[in-house]
N, C-alpha and C positions, 0 to 999 in steps of 0.2 A: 201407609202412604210412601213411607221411605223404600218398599220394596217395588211397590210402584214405578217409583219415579227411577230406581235403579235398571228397572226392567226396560223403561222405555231408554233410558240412557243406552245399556247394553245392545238394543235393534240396534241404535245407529252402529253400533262398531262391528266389522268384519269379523269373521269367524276366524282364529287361531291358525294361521297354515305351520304345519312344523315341518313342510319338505323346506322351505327360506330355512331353516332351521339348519335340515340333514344337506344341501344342497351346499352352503358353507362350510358346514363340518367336513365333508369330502372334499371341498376346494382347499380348504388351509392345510388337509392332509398330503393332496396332493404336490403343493406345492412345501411342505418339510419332505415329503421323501423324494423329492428331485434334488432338493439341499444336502438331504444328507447322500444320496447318490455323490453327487457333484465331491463332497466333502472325499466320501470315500476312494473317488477315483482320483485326485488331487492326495491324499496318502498312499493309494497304493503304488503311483508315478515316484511319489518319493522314498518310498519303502526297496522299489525298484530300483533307483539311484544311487540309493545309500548299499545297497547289495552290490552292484557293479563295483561302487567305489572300496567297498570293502573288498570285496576279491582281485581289485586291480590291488590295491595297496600290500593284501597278503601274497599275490605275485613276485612284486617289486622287491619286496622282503624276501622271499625266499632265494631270487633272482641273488639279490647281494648276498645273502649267506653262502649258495653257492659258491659267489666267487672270492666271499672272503677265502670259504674252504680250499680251493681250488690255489689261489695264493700261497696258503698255507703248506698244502702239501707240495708244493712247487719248491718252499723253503724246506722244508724237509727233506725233500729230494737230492737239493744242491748240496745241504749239510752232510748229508749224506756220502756224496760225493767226496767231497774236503777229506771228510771223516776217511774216507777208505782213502784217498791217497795220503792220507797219515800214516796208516797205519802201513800199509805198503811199505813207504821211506822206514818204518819202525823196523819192521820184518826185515827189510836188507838192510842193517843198519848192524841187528842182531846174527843176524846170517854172517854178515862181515865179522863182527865179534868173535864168533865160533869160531870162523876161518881163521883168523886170526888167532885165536887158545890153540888151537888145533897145531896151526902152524909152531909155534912157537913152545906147546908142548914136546913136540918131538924134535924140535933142537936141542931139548934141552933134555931129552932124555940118552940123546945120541953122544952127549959130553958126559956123563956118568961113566964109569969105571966099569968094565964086566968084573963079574966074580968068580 
């Protein structure tokens, strides 16, 4: 009787459709891979950004190194300069010196006694 009564229960109920099934499962799909699209193209804009910002920055960097350098040898150059009109004054200073041995030797060789 019990199967019976299950059987007659079972007519009233509709038959199983599993497309309401597959029909959701493609909907929920569809909309995670608009998301994660979405997601993706929201990182790859910032992935984009961070790249620009990163190559401006390594610009900017290299920009001032240059002109540290640039500075740099500017000061070397001037030292440079100092430096040779040092040595310059040294050189006739020395120059002078000799003239003066020189001079001063043959005064003094011309007072000596022949032999």
């Amino acid at each position: 009787m019990a199967d019976r009564e299950t059987k007659e229960i079972l007519a009233h109920v509709p038959p199983f459709d599993d497309s309401v099934v597959y029909d959701e499962y493609r909907h929920v799909m569809v909309h995670y891979q608009e998301e994660q699209r979405q997601l993706y193209a929201e990182f790859k804009a910032f992935a984009d950004d961070a790249l620009a910002w990163s190559k401006a920055a390594a610009q900017f960097d290299n920009m001032r190194s240059r002109k540290r350098l640039k500075t740099r040898l500017e000061w070397v150059r001037a030292k440079q300069g100092e430096i040779e009109g040092v040595r310059a004054e040294v050189v006739s200073c020395i120059d002078a010196v000799r003239s003066a041995i020189m001079i001063l030797g043959s005064a003094s060789l011309g007072d000596e006694p022949a032999e």
